[in-house]
C-alpha positions, 0 to 999 in steps of 0.5 A: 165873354164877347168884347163890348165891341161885339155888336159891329162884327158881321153877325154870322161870326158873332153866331159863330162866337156864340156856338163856341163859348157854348162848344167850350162850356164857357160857363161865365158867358151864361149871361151874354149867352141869354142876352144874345138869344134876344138878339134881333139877328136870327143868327146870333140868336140861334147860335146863342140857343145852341150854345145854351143847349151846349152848356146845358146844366141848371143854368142852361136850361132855365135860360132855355125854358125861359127863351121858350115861354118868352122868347122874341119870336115862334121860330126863338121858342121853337128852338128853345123848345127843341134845345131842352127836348134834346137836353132831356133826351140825353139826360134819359140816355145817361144810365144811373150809377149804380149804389152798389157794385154788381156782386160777383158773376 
């Protein structure tokens, strides 16, 4: 998680910083990772968005879906939106395993 200094740093490295802990799947940063999606600097908010849909899972998602109904902001929500929309389009493209093994050819 970000040190509770955080909020000094310039923000385009705490959007930085956000994308990180998403690329890595930090996933005890969930709750900073939401909190910063709130943030009022457009880009620690996006880089948190992002790093949500990186994290993706059940958590992930909610805090996404929970961005796009509520979010600070249309272009927030937007983002969310998208981020889900990518999410659900990559579990699609995910083939099912399948139960049994293909019999012999």
């Amino acid at each position: 998680m970000l040190p509770a200094h955080h909020v000094a740093l310039p923000n385009g490295i705490r959007g930085l910083a956000a994308r990180y802990l998403g690329a890595v799947k930090a996933l005890t940063a969930l709750t900073a990772l939401e909190r910063a999606a709130g943030d009022k600097d457009d880009v620690v908010g996006q880089g948190a968005i992002d790093a949500l849909a990186d994290l993706g899972g059940a958590g992930g998602r909610a805090a996404l879906a929970k961005i796009q109904k509520s979010g600070p902001g249309d272009e927030r929500r937007r983002l969310a939106r998208e981020a889900l929309a990518r999410l659900d389009q990559a579990a699609s493209a995910t083939p099912e395993p399948l139960s049994t093994p293909p019999g012999p050819i």
